[in-house]
C-alpha positions as CSV (number, residue, x, y, z in Angstrom):
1,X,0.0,0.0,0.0
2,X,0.9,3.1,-0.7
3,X,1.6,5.8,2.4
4,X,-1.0,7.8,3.7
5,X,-1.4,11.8,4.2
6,X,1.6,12.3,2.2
7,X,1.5,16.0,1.2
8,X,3.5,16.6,-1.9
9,X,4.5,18.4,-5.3
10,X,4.8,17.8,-8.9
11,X,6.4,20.5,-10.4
12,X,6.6,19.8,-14.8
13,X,10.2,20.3,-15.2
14,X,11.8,20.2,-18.9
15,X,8.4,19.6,-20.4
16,X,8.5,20.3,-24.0
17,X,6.1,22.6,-25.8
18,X,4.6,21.4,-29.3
19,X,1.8,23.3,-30.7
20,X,-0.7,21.6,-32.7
21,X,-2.8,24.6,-34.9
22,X,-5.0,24.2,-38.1
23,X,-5.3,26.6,-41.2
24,X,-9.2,27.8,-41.7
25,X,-10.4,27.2,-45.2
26,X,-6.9,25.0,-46.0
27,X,-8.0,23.1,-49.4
28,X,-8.4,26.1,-50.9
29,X,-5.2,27.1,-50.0
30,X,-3.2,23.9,-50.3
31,X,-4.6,23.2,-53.7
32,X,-2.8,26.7,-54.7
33,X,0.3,26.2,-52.9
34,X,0.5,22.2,-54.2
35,X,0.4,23.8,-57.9
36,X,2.6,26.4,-57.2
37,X,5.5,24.4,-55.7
38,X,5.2,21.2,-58.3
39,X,5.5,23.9,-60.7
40,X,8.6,25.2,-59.5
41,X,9.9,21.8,-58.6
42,X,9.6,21.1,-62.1
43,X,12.2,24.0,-63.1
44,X,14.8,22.0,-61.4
45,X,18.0,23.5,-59.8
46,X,16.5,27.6,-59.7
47,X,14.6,27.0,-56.7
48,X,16.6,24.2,-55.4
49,X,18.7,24.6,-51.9
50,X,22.0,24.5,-53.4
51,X,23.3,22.6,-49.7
52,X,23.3,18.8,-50.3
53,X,22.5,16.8,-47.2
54,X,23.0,13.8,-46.3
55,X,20.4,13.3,-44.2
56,X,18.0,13.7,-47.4
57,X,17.0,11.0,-50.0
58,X,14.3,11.5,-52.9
59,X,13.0,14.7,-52.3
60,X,13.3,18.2,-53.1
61,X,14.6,21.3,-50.9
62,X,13.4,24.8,-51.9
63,X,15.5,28.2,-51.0
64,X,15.2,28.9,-48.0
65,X,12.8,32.3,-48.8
66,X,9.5,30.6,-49.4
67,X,7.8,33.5,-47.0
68,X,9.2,36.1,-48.8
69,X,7.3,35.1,-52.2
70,X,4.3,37.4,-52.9
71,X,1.7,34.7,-53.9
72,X,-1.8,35.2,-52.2
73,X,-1.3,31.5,-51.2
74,X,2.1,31.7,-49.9
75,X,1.0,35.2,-47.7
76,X,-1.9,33.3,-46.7
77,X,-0.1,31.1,-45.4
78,X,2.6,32.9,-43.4
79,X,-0.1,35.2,-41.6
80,X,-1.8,32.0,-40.1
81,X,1.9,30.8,-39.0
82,X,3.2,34.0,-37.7
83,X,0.1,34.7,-35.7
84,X,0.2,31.5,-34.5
85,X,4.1,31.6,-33.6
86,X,3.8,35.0,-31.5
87,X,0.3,33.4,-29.9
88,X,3.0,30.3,-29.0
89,X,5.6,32.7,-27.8
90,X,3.2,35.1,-26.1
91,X,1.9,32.4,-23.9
92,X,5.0,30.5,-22.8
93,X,6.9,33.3,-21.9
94,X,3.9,35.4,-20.3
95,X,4.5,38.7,-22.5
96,X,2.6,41.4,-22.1
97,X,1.1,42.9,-25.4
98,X,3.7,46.2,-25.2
99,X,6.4,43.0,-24.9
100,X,5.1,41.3,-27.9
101,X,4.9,44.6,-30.2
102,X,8.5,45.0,-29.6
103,X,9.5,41.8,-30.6
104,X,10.4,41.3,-34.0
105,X,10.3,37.6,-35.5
106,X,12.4,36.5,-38.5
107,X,12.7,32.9,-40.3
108,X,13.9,31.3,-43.1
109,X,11.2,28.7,-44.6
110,X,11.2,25.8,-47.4
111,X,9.2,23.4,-48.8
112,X,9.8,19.7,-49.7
113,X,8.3,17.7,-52.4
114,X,9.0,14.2,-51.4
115,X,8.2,11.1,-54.1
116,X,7.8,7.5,-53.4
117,X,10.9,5.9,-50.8
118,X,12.3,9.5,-49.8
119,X,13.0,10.1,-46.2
120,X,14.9,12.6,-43.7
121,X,17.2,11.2,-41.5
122,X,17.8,12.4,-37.7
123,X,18.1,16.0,-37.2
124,X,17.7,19.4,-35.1
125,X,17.7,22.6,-36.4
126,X,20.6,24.9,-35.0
127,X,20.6,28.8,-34.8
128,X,16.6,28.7,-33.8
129,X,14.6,29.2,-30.9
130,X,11.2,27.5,-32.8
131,X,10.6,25.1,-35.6
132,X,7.6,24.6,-37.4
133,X,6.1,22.0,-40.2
134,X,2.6,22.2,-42.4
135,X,1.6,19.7,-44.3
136,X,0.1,21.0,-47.1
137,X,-0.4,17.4,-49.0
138,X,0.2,14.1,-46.6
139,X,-0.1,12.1,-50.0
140,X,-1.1,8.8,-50.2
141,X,-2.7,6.9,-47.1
142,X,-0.6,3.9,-46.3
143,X,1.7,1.9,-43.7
144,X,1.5,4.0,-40.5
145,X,5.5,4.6,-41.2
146,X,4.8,6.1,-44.2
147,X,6.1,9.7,-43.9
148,X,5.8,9.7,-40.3
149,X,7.5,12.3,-37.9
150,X,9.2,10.8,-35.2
151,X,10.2,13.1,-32.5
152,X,12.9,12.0,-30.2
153,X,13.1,12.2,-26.1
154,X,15.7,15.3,-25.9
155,X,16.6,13.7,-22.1
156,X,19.6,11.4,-23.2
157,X,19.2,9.6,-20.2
158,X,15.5,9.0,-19.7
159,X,15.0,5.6,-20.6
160,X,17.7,4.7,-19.0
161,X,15.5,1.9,-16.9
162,X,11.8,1.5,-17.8
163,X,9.5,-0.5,-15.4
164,X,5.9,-0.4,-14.5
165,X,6.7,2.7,-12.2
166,X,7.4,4.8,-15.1
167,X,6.7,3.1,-18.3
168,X,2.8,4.2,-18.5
169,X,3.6,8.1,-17.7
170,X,1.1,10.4,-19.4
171,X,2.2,13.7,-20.8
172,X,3.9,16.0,-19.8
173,X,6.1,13.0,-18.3
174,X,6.1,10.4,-20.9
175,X,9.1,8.7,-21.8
176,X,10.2,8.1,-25.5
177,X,9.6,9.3,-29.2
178,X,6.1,10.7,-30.4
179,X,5.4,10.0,-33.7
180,X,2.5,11.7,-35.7
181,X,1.6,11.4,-39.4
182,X,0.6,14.8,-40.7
183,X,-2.8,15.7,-42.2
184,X,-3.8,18.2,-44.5
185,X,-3.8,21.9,-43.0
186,X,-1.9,21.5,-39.8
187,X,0.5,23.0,-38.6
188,X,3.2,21.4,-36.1
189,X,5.5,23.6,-34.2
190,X,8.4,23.0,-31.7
191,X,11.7,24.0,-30.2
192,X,14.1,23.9,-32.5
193,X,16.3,21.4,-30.6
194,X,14.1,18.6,-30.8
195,X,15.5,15.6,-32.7
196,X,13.2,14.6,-35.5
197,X,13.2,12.6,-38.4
198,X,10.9,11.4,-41.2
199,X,10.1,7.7,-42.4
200,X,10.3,6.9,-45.6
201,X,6.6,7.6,-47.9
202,X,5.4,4.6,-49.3
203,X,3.1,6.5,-51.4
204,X,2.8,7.6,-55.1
205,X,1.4,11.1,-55.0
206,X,4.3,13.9,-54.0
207,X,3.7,14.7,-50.3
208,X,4.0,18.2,-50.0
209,X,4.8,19.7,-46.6
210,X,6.5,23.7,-45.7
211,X,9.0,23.9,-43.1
212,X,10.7,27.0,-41.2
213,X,13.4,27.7,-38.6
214,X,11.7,31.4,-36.7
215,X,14.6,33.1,-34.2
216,X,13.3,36.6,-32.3
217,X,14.8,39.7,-30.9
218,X,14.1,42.8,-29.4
219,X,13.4,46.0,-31.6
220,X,14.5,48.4,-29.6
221,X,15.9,48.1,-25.9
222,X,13.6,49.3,-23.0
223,X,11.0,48.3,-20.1
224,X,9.1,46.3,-22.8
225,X,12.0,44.1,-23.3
226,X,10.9,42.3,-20.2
Protein backbone atom coordinates (compact mmCIF):
# COMPACT_ATOMS: atom_id res chain seq x y z
CA UNK A 1 0.00 0.00 0.00
CA UNK A 2 0.94 3.14 -0.67
CA UNK A 3 1.59 5.77 2.44
CA UNK A 4 -0.96 7.80 3.67
CA UNK A 5 -1.39 11.82 4.18
CA UNK A 6 1.56 12.29 2.21
CA UNK A 7 1.48 16.02 1.18
CA UNK A 8 3.51 16.59 -1.92
CA UNK A 9 4.48 18.38 -5.32
CA UNK A 10 4.84 17.82 -8.89
CA UNK A 11 6.45 20.48 -10.40
CA UNK A 12 6.58 19.80 -14.84
CA UNK A 13 10.21 20.26 -15.19
CA UNK A 14 11.78 20.16 -18.93
CA UNK A 15 8.36 19.61 -20.37
CA UNK A 16 8.54 20.31 -24.02
CA UNK A 17 6.10 22.63 -25.81
CA UNK A 18 4.62 21.43 -29.29
CA UNK A 19 1.84 23.26 -30.70
CA UNK A 20 -0.65 21.59 -32.75
CA UNK A 21 -2.76 24.56 -34.90
CA UNK A 22 -4.99 24.17 -38.08
CA UNK A 23 -5.31 26.65 -41.17
CA UNK A 24 -9.18 27.77 -41.72
CA UNK A 25 -10.44 27.19 -45.20
CA UNK A 26 -6.86 25.00 -46.03
CA UNK A 27 -8.01 23.09 -49.40
CA UNK A 28 -8.38 26.10 -50.88
CA UNK A 29 -5.25 27.11 -49.98
CA UNK A 30 -3.17 23.90 -50.26
CA UNK A 31 -4.56 23.21 -53.66
CA UNK A 32 -2.82 26.67 -54.71
CA UNK A 33 0.33 26.15 -52.86
CA UNK A 34 0.46 22.21 -54.23
CA UNK A 35 0.38 23.82 -57.87
CA UNK A 36 2.59 26.42 -57.21
CA UNK A 37 5.53 24.36 -55.68
CA UNK A 38 5.23 21.18 -58.32
CA UNK A 39 5.50 23.87 -60.70
CA UNK A 40 8.59 25.21 -59.50
CA UNK A 41 9.94 21.84 -58.62
CA UNK A 42 9.56 21.06 -62.10
CA UNK A 43 12.24 23.96 -63.09
CA UNK A 44 14.83 22.05 -61.41
CA UNK A 45 18.01 23.53 -59.80
CA UNK A 46 16.50 27.61 -59.69
CA UNK A 47 14.56 27.04 -56.68
CA UNK A 48 16.63 24.22 -55.41
CA UNK A 49 18.69 24.62 -51.91
CA UNK A 50 22.05 24.52 -53.38
CA UNK A 51 23.32 22.55 -49.65
CA UNK A 52 23.31 18.76 -50.31
CA UNK A 53 22.48 16.83 -47.17
CA UNK A 54 22.97 13.85 -46.33
CA UNK A 55 20.39 13.33 -44.18
CA UNK A 56 17.96 13.66 -47.36
CA UNK A 57 16.95 11.01 -49.99
CA UNK A 58 14.32 11.46 -52.95
CA UNK A 59 12.96 14.75 -52.27
CA UNK A 60 13.30 18.18 -53.09
CA UNK A 61 14.55 21.34 -50.91
CA UNK A 62 13.44 24.78 -51.92
CA UNK A 63 15.47 28.19 -50.99
CA UNK A 64 15.19 28.95 -48.04
CA UNK A 65 12.78 32.33 -48.82
CA UNK A 66 9.51 30.58 -49.39
CA UNK A 67 7.78 33.52 -46.98
CA UNK A 68 9.22 36.10 -48.82
CA UNK A 69 7.32 35.11 -52.23
CA UNK A 70 4.32 37.41 -52.94
CA UNK A 71 1.71 34.70 -53.87
CA UNK A 72 -1.78 35.15 -52.19
CA UNK A 73 -1.27 31.54 -51.16
CA UNK A 74 2.14 31.68 -49.86
CA UNK A 75 1.03 35.17 -47.74
CA UNK A 76 -1.89 33.33 -46.72
CA UNK A 77 -0.08 31.12 -45.37
CA UNK A 78 2.55 32.92 -43.36
CA UNK A 79 -0.07 35.19 -41.58
CA UNK A 80 -1.81 32.04 -40.09
CA UNK A 81 1.91 30.81 -39.05
CA UNK A 82 3.16 34.01 -37.70
CA UNK A 83 0.08 34.66 -35.74
CA UNK A 84 0.25 31.49 -34.53
CA UNK A 85 4.14 31.64 -33.57
CA UNK A 86 3.81 34.99 -31.48
CA UNK A 87 0.27 33.37 -29.90
CA UNK A 88 3.04 30.33 -28.98
CA UNK A 89 5.55 32.69 -27.76
CA UNK A 90 3.24 35.13 -26.08
CA UNK A 91 1.89 32.44 -23.90
CA UNK A 92 4.98 30.51 -22.84
CA UNK A 93 6.93 33.33 -21.86
CA UNK A 94 3.93 35.43 -20.34
CA UNK A 95 4.52 38.68 -22.45
CA UNK A 96 2.57 41.40 -22.07
CA UNK A 97 1.10 42.89 -25.39
CA UNK A 98 3.75 46.17 -25.22
CA UNK A 99 6.43 43.02 -24.90
CA UNK A 100 5.15 41.33 -27.93
CA UNK A 101 4.93 44.55 -30.20
CA UNK A 102 8.49 45.01 -29.61
CA UNK A 103 9.49 41.79 -30.59
CA UNK A 104 10.40 41.27 -34.05
CA UNK A 105 10.30 37.59 -35.53
CA UNK A 106 12.38 36.53 -38.49
CA UNK A 107 12.73 32.95 -40.31
CA UNK A 108 13.94 31.28 -43.10
CA UNK A 109 11.19 28.66 -44.61
CA UNK A 110 11.24 25.80 -47.40
CA UNK A 111 9.23 23.41 -48.83
CA UNK A 112 9.75 19.71 -49.65
CA UNK A 113 8.29 17.66 -52.39
CA UNK A 114 8.96 14.16 -51.36
CA UNK A 115 8.19 11.09 -54.15
CA UNK A 116 7.81 7.53 -53.40
CA UNK A 117 10.93 5.93 -50.84
CA UNK A 118 12.30 9.50 -49.78
CA UNK A 119 12.98 10.08 -46.19
CA UNK A 120 14.88 12.61 -43.68
CA UNK A 121 17.17 11.19 -41.52
CA UNK A 122 17.81 12.37 -37.67
CA UNK A 123 18.09 16.04 -37.25
CA UNK A 124 17.74 19.40 -35.14
CA UNK A 125 17.67 22.61 -36.43
CA UNK A 126 20.57 24.91 -34.95
CA UNK A 127 20.56 28.82 -34.76
CA UNK A 128 16.64 28.75 -33.80
CA UNK A 129 14.64 29.24 -30.91
CA UNK A 130 11.22 27.46 -32.85
CA UNK A 131 10.64 25.10 -35.63
CA UNK A 132 7.56 24.61 -37.39
CA UNK A 133 6.07 22.05 -40.17
CA UNK A 134 2.61 22.18 -42.41
CA UNK A 135 1.58 19.70 -44.27
CA UNK A 136 0.13 20.99 -47.08
CA UNK A 137 -0.35 17.43 -49.03
CA UNK A 138 0.22 14.12 -46.60
CA UNK A 139 -0.05 12.13 -50.02
CA UNK A 140 -1.13 8.76 -50.24
CA UNK A 141 -2.67 6.88 -47.07
CA UNK A 142 -0.62 3.89 -46.27
CA UNK A 143 1.74 1.95 -43.71
CA UNK A 144 1.49 4.05 -40.50
CA UNK A 145 5.47 4.61 -41.24
CA UNK A 146 4.82 6.11 -44.21
CA UNK A 147 6.08 9.67 -43.91
CA UNK A 148 5.80 9.67 -40.26
CA UNK A 149 7.54 12.30 -37.89
CA UNK A 150 9.20 10.81 -35.18
CA UNK A 151 10.18 13.13 -32.45
CA UNK A 152 12.86 12.00 -30.17
CA UNK A 153 13.10 12.18 -26.11
CA UNK A 154 15.71 15.30 -25.95
CA UNK A 155 16.56 13.75 -22.11
CA UNK A 156 19.59 11.43 -23.15
CA UNK A 157 19.21 9.65 -20.24
CA UNK A 158 15.47 9.04 -19.70
CA UNK A 159 14.98 5.60 -20.60
CA UNK A 160 17.68 4.68 -18.96
CA UNK A 161 15.52 1.94 -16.91
CA UNK A 162 11.80 1.47 -17.80
CA UNK A 163 9.54 -0.46 -15.42
CA UNK A 164 5.87 -0.38 -14.49
CA UNK A 165 6.68 2.68 -12.20
CA UNK A 166 7.37 4.84 -15.06
CA UNK A 167 6.72 3.08 -18.32
CA UNK A 168 2.84 4.21 -18.54
CA UNK A 169 3.60 8.15 -17.74
CA UNK A 170 1.05 10.39 -19.38
CA UNK A 171 2.23 13.66 -20.78
CA UNK A 172 3.94 15.98 -19.78
CA UNK A 173 6.10 12.98 -18.33
CA UNK A 174 6.09 10.43 -20.85
CA UNK A 175 9.10 8.65 -21.80
CA UNK A 176 10.23 8.09 -25.54
CA UNK A 177 9.60 9.26 -29.17
CA UNK A 178 6.14 10.74 -30.43
CA UNK A 179 5.43 10.05 -33.67
CA UNK A 180 2.46 11.65 -35.69
CA UNK A 181 1.63 11.39 -39.45
CA UNK A 182 0.56 14.82 -40.70
CA UNK A 183 -2.84 15.70 -42.17
CA UNK A 184 -3.80 18.19 -44.49
CA UNK A 185 -3.78 21.93 -43.02
CA UNK A 186 -1.91 21.53 -39.83
CA UNK A 187 0.53 22.97 -38.56
CA UNK A 188 3.21 21.41 -36.05
CA UNK A 189 5.49 23.64 -34.22
CA UNK A 190 8.42 23.04 -31.67
CA UNK A 191 11.66 24.03 -30.19
CA UNK A 192 14.11 23.87 -32.50
CA UNK A 193 16.34 21.38 -30.57
CA UNK A 194 14.09 18.61 -30.84
CA UNK A 195 15.51 15.64 -32.66
CA UNK A 196 13.17 14.62 -35.45
CA UNK A 197 13.17 12.62 -38.42
CA UNK A 198 10.92 11.40 -41.16
CA UNK A 199 10.13 7.73 -42.44
CA UNK A 200 10.28 6.92 -45.61
CA UNK A 201 6.62 7.65 -47.87
CA UNK A 202 5.38 4.56 -49.28
CA UNK A 203 3.14 6.49 -51.38
CA UNK A 204 2.81 7.60 -55.12
CA UNK A 205 1.41 11.09 -55.04
CA UNK A 206 4.31 13.91 -53.98
CA UNK A 207 3.71 14.68 -50.31
CA UNK A 208 3.95 18.20 -49.98
CA UNK A 209 4.83 19.67 -46.60
CA UNK A 210 6.46 23.70 -45.71
CA UNK A 211 9.00 23.92 -43.07
CA UNK A 212 10.70 27.03 -41.15
CA UNK A 213 13.44 27.67 -38.55
CA UNK A 214 11.74 31.38 -36.69
CA UNK A 215 14.58 33.08 -34.15
CA UNK A 216 13.29 36.62 -32.27
CA UNK A 217 14.84 39.66 -30.92
CA UNK A 218 14.07 42.84 -29.40
CA UNK A 219 13.37 45.99 -31.63
CA UNK A 220 14.46 48.37 -29.59
CA UNK A 221 15.92 48.13 -25.87
CA UNK A 222 13.63 49.29 -23.02
CA UNK A 223 10.98 48.26 -20.13
CA UNK A 224 9.09 46.32 -22.77
CA UNK A 225 11.98 44.14 -23.32
CA UNK A 226 10.94 42.26 -20.23
Amino acid sequence: MPPQDIRATIHPLYAVPLMEAHLPGAERINRELAGLFLALEAEGDRHRDPIQRDTQYGLFESNFHLHRRTEPAVQELFAFIRQALYTLIQGLNRYSDAQMANLELDMHSWFHVTRTHGFQGLHDHPNASWSAIYCVDPGDPGPAYSGAVRFHDPRAAASMHRDPGNENMQVPYRLGSWQLNHKAGQLIAFPSYLLHEVFPYAGQRPRIIVALNAWCRWKTPGPERG
